[in-house]
ZAMARGU-4260 file (C-alpha; in steps of 0.2 Angstrom, whole numbers, plus 5000, padded with zeros to 4 digits):
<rodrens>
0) 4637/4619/5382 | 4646/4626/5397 | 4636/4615/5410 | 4642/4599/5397 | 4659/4603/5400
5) 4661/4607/5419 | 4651/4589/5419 | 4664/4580/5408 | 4680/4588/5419 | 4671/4581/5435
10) 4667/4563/5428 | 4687/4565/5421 | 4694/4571/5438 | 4686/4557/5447 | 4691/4542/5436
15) 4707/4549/5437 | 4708/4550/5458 | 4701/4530/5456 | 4715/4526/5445 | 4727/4535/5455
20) 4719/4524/5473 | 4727/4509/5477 | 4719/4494/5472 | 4712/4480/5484 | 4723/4464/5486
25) 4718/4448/5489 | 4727/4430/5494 | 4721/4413/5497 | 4719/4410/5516 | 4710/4391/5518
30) 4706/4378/5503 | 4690/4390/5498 | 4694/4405/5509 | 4700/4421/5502 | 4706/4436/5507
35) 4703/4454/5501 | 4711/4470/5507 | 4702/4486/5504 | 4716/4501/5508 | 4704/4516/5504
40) 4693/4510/5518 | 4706/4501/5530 | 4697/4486/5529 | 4701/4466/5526 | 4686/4454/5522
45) 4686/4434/5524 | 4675/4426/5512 | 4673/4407/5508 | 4668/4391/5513 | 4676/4378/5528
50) 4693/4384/5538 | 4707/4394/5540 | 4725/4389/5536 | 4735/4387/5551 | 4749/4400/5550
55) 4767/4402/5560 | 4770/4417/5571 | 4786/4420/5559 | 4776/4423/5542 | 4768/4441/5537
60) 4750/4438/5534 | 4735/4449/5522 | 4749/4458/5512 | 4757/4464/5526 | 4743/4478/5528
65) 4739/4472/5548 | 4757/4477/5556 | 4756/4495/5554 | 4756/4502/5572 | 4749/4520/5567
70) 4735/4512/5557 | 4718/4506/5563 | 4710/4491/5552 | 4694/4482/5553 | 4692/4462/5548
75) 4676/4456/5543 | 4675/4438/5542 | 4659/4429/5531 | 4647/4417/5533 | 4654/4401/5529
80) 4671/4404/5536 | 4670/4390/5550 | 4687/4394/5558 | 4701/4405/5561 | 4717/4397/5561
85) 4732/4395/5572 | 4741/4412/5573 | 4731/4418/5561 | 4735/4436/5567 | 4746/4435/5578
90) 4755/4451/5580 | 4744/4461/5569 | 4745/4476/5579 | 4733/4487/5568 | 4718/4476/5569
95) 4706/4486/5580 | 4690/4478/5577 | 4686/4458/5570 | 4667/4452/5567 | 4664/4435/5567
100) 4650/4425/5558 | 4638/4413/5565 | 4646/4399/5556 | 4664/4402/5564 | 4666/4385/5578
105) 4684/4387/5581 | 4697/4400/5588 | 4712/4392/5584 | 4730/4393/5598 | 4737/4409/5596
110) 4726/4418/5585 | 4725/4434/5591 | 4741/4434/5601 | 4750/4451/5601 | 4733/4461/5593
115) 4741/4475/5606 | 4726/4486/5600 | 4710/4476/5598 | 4697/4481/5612 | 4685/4470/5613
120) 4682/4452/5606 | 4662/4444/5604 | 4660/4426/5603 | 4645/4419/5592 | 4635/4408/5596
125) 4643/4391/5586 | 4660/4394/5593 | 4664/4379/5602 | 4683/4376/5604 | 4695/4393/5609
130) 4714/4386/5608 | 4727/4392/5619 | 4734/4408/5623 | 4721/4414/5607 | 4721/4432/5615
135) 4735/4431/5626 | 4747/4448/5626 | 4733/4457/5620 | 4734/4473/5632 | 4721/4485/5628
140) 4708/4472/5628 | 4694/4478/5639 | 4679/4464/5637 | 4678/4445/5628 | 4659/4445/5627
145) 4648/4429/5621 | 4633/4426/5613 | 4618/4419/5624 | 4615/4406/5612 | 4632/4399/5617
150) 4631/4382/5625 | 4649/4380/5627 | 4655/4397/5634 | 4649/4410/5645 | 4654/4427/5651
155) 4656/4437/5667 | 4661/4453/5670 | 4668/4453/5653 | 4678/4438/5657 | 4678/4424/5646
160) 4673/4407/5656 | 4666/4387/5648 | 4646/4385/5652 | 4642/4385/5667 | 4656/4397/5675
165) 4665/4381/5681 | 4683/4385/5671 | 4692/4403/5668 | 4698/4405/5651 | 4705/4424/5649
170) 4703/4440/5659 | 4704/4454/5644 | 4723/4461/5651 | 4716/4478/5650 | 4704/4475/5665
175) 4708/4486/5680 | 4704/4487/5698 | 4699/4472/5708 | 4689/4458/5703 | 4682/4440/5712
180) 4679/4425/5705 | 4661/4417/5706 | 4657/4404/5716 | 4658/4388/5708 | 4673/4392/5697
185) 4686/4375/5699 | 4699/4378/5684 | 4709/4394/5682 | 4717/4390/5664 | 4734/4394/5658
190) 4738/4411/5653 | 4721/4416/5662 | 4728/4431/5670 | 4744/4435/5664 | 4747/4454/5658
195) 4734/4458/5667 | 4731/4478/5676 | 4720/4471/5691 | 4727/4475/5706 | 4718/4463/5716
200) 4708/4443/5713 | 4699/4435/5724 | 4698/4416/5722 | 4683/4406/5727 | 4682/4391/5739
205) 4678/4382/5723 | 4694/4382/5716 | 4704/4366/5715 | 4715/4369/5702 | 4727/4384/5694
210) 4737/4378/5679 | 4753/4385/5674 | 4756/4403/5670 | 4743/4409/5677 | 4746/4425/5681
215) 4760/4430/5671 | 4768/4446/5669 | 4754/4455/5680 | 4761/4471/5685 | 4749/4477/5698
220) 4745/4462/5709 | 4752/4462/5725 | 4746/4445/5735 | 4736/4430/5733 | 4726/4419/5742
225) 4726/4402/5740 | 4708/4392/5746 | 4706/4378/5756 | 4700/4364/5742 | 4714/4369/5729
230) 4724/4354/5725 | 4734/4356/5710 | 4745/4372/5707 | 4754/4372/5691 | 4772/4377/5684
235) 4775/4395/5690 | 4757/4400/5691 | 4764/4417/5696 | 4780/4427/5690 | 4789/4441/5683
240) 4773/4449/5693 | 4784/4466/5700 | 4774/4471/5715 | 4770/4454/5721 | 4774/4452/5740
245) 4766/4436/5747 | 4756/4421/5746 | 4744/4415/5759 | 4737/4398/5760 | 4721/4393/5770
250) 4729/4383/5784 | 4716/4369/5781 | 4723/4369/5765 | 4727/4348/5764 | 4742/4352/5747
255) 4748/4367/5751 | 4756/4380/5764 | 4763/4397/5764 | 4778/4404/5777 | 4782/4422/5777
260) 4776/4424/5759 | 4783/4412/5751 | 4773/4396/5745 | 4780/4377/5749 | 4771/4360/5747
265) 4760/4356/5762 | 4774/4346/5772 | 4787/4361/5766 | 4798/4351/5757 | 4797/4359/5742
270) 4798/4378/5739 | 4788/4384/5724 | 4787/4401/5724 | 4797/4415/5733 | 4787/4430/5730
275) 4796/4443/5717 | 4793/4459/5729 | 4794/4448/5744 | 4801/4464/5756 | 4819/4459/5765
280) 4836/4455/5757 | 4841/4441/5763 | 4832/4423/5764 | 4839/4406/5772 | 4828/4393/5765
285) 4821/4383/5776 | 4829/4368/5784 | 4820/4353/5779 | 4817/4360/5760 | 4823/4346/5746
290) 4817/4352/5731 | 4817/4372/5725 | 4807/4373/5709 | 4813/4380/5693 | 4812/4399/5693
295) 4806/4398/5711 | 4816/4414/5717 | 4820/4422/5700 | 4818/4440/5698 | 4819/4444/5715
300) 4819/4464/5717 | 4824/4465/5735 | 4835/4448/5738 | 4856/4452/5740 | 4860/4436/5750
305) 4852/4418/5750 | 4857/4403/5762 | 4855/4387/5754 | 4850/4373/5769 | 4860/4355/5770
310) 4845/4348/5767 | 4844/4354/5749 | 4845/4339/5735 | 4839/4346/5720 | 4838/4366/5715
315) 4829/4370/5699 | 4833/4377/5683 | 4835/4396/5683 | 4830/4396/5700 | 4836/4412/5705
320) 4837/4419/5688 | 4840/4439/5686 | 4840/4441/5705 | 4846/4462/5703 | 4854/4462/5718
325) 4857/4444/5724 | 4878/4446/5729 | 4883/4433/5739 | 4876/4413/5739 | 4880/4399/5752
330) 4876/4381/5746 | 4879/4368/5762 | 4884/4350/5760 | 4869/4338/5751 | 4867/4348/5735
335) 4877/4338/5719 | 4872/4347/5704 | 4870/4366/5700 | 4858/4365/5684 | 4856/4375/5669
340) 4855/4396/5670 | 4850/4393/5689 | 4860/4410/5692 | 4861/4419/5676 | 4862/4435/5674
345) 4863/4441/5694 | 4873/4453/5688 | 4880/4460/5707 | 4882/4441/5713 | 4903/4439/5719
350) 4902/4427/5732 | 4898/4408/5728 | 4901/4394/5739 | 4901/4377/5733 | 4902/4363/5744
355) 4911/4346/5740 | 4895/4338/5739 | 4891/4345/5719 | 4898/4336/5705 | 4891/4346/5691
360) 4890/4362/5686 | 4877/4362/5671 | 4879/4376/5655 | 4876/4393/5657 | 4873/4390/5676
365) 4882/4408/5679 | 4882/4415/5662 | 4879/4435/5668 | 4889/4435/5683 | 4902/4444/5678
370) 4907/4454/5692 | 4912/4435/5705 | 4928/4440/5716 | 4926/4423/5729 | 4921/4409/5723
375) 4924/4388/5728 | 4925/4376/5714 | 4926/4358/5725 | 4938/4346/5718 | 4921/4333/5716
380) 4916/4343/5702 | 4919/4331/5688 | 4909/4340/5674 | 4908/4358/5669 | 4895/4364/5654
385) 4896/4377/5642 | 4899/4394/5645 | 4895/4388/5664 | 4903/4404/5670 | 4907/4420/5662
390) 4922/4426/5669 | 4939/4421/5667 | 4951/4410/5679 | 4969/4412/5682 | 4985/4404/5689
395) 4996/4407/5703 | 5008/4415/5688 | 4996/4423/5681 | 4992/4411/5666 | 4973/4413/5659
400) 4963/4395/5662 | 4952/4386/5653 | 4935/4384/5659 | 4938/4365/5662 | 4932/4354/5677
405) 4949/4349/5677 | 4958/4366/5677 | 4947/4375/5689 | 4940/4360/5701 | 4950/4360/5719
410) 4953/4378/5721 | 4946/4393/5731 | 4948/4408/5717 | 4948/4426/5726 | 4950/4440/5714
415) 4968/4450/5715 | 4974/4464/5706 | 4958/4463/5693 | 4961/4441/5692 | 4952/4426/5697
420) 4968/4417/5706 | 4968/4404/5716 | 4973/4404/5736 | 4982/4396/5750 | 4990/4384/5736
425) 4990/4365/5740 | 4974/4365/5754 | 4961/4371/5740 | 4945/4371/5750 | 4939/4366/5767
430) 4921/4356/5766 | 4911/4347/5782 | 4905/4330/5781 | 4892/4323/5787 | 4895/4310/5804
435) 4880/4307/5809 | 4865/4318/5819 | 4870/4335/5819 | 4891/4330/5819 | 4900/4338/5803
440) 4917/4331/5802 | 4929/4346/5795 | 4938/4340/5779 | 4951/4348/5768 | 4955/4343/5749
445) 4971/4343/5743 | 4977/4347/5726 | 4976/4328/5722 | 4959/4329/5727 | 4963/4316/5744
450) 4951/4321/5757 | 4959/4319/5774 | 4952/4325/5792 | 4957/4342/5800 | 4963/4342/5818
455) 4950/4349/5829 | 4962/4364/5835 | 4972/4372/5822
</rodrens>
């Protein structure tokens, strides 16, 4: 009788601790795909037939039981299941572990971008599209391998390539040391390196192409060399990379070219990249450069003073965007627009000289710069954009401004007593013009905007 009733308290007592565990919770997550979430064993399981939903990187997902940093959950996904949609976990930072079945043929854009704590990824064998960036910021991700079976990808060195080795597709970011591309490789694909901890890559003669954004946000890399046969460099293939000093470029290169570090076009009339840790603080640009390249010198470490050349035409958006120690900028004549944020946030920056050449000023294009005491605004500037500048201009008596073309254009402002106040009143700025060869014509505008020729002694 005793034996009974110890038995009966034991079944008792362990009903009650199940009735007392939390429950599972399930969702709908496709048209015939479902959801379950087992808490007692950290664990969500995929079941159903067909695809995924495509999701937002905005909504909560799986009952909000994968965004838990201090917690470590494992995803199962059935047979059946034959995708995994766009963002599907994005940003789910307590998935550590994903199994896929062999039905699975597409990784959807974004799927497992942000899974700051997934190690390793294994592609099965029927997987046959991988959408951008689908592992991108993932930074303890050690190895992407693939299935042999696989006739559409291929791993190497725990870098995820297409059949055949030809394109890159991702380097797991948590991949250290140095590393070298096969032979044979002719893509690198956006987002291929970027967050990476290698401190060195080595690109194969193969190459011919290395899309945008390459190598984004890599900490340790220092330089680059670019091959002979590479043709097509895409839109800031490297930056906000910390420790990057220079760019070489094989000088067979037919597309290409690199000076002192930095990387131009092959017939150096467009600057493309200034390297972020390029050593030196001060940089003249090239005569002969027309086009510098949005972000091309942003984030600059070392940089305090940049010369622009009279060659200059077009200078890109955000150029020289977050340059820490950039204080002193000299545009020549040939310039005519200063674009969007292309000096935001140089927080040091206090010297600006505009030539009468630019006649637009576009938003935000000094937003950050708080700490200006000399600058030239040209009387040809016809047309100043939002919140273009982000300090405040004053009269001769003292009267606040408005951030108008016409209430700042035609004036040289030096700060005084803690002001921005215009100088030398009624001959507002002194500019060149250009006369031909080498001959610059010196030039003063007036208050009524006249330009009329200075004497050549004064």
């Amino acid at each position: 009788m005793a034996i009974l009733t110890v038995a009966l308290s034991l079944m008792t007592f362990a009903l009650s601790a199940d009735s007392d565990a939390d429950p599972p919770t399930t969702g709908q997550c496709g048209d015939d795909v479902y959801w379950t979430f087992y808490p007692d064993q950290s664990r969500l399981v995929i079941e159903g037939l067909g695809d995924m939903y495509e999701f937002s990187n905005s909504e909560e997902k799986w009952g909000g039981n994968l965004y838990n940093p201090d917690s470590s959950v494992s995803v199962e996904i059935g047979e059946g299941v034959t995708s995994v949609g766009e963002f599907a976990f994005y940003g789910c930072v307590s998935l550590t572990s994903v199994v896929f079945p062999d039905s699975l043929t597409d990784i959807d854009s974004d799927a497992f971008n942000k899974c700051v704590n997934l190690p390793s990824i294994y592609i099965p064998k029927n997987v046959k599209a991988i959408g951008a960036e689908a592992f991108a910021a993932c930074s303890n991700l050690a190895s992407i391998g693939v299935a042999d079976e696989n006739p559409y990808f291929q791993s190497h060195e725990g870098v995820l390539y297409t059949e055949g080795l030809t394109e890159v597709i991702k380097c797991p970011a948590s991949k250290e040391g140095s590393y070298s591309l096969p032979d044979g490789v002719k893509v690198i694909k956006t987002d291929s390196f970027s967050e990476s901890k290698l401190e060195s890559v080595t690109l194969p003669e193969s190459l011919e192409t290395i899309e945008g954004r390459a190598f984004w946000f890599c900490d340790n890399i220092v330089s680059l060399e670019i091959p002979k046969n590479v043709e097509s460099i895409g839109y800031q293939m490297v930056c906000v990379c910390p420790k990057f000093q220079a760019f070489t470029v094989d000088p067979d290169n037919r597309y290409y070219a690199s000076k002192n570090g930095v990387l131009f076009n092959k017939d150096m009339t467009r600057l493309l990249i200034y390297p972020q840790a390029k050593p030196g603080d001060s940089y003249d640009v090239p005569e002969g450069v027309q086009h510098i390249d949005e972000l091309a010198l942003s984030e600059c470490n070392n940089l305090t003073e940049v010369t622009l050349p009279k060659s200059l035409r077009t200078l890109g958006e955000s150029a020289f965007k977050r340059c820490p120690k950039l204080s002193e900028v000299t545009i020549n004549f040939g310039l005519s627009k200063i674009k969007e944020c292309t000096f935001q946030d140089c927080e040091k920056l206090s010297k600006v000289v505009i030539p009468d050449s630019v006649t637009e000023i576009e938003n935000w294009s000094f937003l950050g710069c708080e700490n200006i005491t000399y600058i030239t605004i040209p009387y040809s500037v016809s047309v100043l954009g939002q919140n273009a500048f982000d300090v405040n201009f004053y009269d001769a008596k003292g009267k606040l401004l408005s951030n108008s073309a016409d209430d700042l254009r035609g004036n040289r402002f030096e700060k005084k007593d803690g002001k921005l106040v215009p100088v030398s009143p009624g001959v507002h700025t002194i500019s060149f013009q250009p006369m031909g060869g080498d001959n610059l014509a010196p030039l003063t505008t007036s208050s009524d905007g006249k330009l009329s020729e200075l004497p050549n002694t004064i």
